[in-house]
C-alpha beads as a LAMMPS data file, in Angstrom:
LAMMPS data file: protein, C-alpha beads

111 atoms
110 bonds

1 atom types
1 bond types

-500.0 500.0 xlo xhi
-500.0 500.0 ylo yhi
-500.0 500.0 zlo zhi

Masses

1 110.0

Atoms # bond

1 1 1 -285.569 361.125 -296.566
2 1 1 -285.016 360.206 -300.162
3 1 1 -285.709 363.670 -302.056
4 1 1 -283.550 366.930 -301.064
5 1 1 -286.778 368.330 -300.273
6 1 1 -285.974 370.785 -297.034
7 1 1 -283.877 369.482 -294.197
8 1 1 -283.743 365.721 -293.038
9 1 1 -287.021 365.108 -290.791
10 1 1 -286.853 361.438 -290.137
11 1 1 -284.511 358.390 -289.460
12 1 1 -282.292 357.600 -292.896
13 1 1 -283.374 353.581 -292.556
14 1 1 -284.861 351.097 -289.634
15 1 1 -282.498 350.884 -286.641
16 1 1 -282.840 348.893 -283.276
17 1 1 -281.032 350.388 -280.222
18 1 1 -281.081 347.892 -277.182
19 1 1 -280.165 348.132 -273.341
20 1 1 -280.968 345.644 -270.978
21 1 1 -284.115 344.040 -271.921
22 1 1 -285.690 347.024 -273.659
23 1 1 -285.134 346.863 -277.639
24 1 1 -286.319 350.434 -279.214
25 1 1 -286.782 350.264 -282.971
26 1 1 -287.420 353.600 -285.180
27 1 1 -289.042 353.700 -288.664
28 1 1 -288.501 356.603 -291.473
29 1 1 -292.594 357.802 -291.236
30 1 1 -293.359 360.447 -294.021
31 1 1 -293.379 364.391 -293.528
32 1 1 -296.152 365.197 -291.418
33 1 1 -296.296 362.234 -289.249
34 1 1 -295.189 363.392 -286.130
35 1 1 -293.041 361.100 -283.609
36 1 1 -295.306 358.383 -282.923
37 1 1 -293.962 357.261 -279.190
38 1 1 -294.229 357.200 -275.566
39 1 1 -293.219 360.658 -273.486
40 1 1 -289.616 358.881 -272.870
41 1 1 -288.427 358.216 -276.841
42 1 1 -290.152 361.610 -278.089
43 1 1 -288.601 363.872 -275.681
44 1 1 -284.919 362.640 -276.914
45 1 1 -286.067 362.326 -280.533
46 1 1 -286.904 366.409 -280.344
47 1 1 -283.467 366.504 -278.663
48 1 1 -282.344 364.939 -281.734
49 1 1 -283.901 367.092 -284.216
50 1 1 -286.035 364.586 -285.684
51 1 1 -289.833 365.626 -286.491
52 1 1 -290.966 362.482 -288.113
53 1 1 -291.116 358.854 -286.910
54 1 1 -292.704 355.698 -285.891
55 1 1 -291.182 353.722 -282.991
56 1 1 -291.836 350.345 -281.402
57 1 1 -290.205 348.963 -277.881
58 1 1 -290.303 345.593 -276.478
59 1 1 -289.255 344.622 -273.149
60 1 1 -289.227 345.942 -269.826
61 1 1 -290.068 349.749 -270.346
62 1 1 -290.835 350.595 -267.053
63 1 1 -286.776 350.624 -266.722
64 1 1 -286.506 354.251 -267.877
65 1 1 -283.015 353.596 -267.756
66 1 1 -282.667 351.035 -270.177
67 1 1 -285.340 352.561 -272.112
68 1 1 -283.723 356.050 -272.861
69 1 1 -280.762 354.414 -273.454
70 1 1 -281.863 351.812 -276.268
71 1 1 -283.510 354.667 -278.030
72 1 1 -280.052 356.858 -277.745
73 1 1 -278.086 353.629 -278.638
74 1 1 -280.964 353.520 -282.064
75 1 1 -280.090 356.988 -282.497
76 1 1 -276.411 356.661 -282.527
77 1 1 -276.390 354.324 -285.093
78 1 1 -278.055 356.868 -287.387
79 1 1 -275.432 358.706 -286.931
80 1 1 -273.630 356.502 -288.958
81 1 1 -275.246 356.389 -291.824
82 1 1 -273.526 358.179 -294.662
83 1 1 -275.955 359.690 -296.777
84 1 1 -274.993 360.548 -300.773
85 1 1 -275.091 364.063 -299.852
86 1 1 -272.412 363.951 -297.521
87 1 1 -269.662 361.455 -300.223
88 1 1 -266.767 362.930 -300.823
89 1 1 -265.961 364.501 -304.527
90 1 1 -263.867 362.084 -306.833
91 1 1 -262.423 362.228 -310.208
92 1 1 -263.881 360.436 -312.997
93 1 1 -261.426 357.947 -313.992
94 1 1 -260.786 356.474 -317.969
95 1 1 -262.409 353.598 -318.898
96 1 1 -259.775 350.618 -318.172
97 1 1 -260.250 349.695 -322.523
98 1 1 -259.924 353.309 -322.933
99 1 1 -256.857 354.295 -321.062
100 1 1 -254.537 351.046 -322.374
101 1 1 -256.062 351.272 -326.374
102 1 1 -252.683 352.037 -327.512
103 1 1 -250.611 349.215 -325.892
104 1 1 -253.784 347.154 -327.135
105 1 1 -253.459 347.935 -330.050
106 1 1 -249.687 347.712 -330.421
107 1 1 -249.511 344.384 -329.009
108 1 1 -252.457 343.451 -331.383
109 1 1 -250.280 344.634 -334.676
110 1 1 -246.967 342.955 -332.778
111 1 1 -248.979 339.988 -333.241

Bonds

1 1 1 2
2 1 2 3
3 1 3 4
4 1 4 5
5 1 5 6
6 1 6 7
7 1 7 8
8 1 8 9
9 1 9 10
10 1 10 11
11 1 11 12
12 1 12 13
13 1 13 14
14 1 14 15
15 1 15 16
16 1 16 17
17 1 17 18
18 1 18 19
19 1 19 20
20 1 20 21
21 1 21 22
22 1 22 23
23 1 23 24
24 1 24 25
25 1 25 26
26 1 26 27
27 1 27 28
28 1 28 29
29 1 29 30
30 1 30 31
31 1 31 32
32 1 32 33
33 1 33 34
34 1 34 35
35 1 35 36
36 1 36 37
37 1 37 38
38 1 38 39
39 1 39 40
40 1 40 41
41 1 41 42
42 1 42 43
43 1 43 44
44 1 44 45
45 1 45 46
46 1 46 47
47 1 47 48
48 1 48 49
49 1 49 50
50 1 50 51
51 1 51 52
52 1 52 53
53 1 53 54
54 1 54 55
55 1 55 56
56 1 56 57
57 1 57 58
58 1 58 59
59 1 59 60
60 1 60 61
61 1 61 62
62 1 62 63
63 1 63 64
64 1 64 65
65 1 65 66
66 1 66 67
67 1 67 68
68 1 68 69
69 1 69 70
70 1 70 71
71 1 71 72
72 1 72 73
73 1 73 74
74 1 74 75
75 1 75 76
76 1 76 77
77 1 77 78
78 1 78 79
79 1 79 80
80 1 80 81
81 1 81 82
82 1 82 83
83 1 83 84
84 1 84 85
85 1 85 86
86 1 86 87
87 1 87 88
88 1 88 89
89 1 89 90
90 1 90 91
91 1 91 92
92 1 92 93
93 1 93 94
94 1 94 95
95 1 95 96
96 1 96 97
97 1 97 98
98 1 98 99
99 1 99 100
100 1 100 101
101 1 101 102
102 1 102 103
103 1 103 104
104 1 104 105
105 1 105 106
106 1 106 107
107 1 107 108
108 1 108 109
109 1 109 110
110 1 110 111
């Protein structure tokens, strides 16, 4: 995730997603890994678009329920995560020393 190296293929940081008693946590996993879960969490993380990553649950799992929604609810919050790529342009602005010099300097000779 941290090189501009093709698309994204993996979670941008650890998240936790949690429903019931079922807490799903994903891990960024390097290109190539695969998605390292059960049938329930991979079949929504190819959904998702996401090629790459390590998960772990805890909890009742058997709820399939609660399970496919903690992993959406980890998902979601990935979705929040602002990457540098996606920052909006700003302008450069003077140095604060820079921009008042000359009233520094003419209070400095008022002096």
């Amino acid at each position: 995730w941290g090189n501009k190296i093709g698309v994204p293929h993996t979670v941008p940081m650890k998240v936790t997603g949690k429903c019931g008693s079922v807490s799903v946590r994903l891990v960024p996993a390097p290109r190539g890994t695969g998605i390292v879960a059960s049938p329930v969490p991979t079949k929504l993380m190819q959904f998702a678009g996401i090629s790459d990553v390590y998960t772990s649950a805890k909890g009742k799992t058997r709820t399939r329920g609660n399970f496919i929604m903690a992993t959406f609810n980890a998902l979601k919050k990935t979705y929040g995560f602002l990457t540098p790529d996606l920052w909006e342009e700003t302008e450069p602005s003077r140095d604060p020393a820079d921009e008042h010099s000359d009233f520094l300097a003419n209070y400095a000779k008022a002096n």
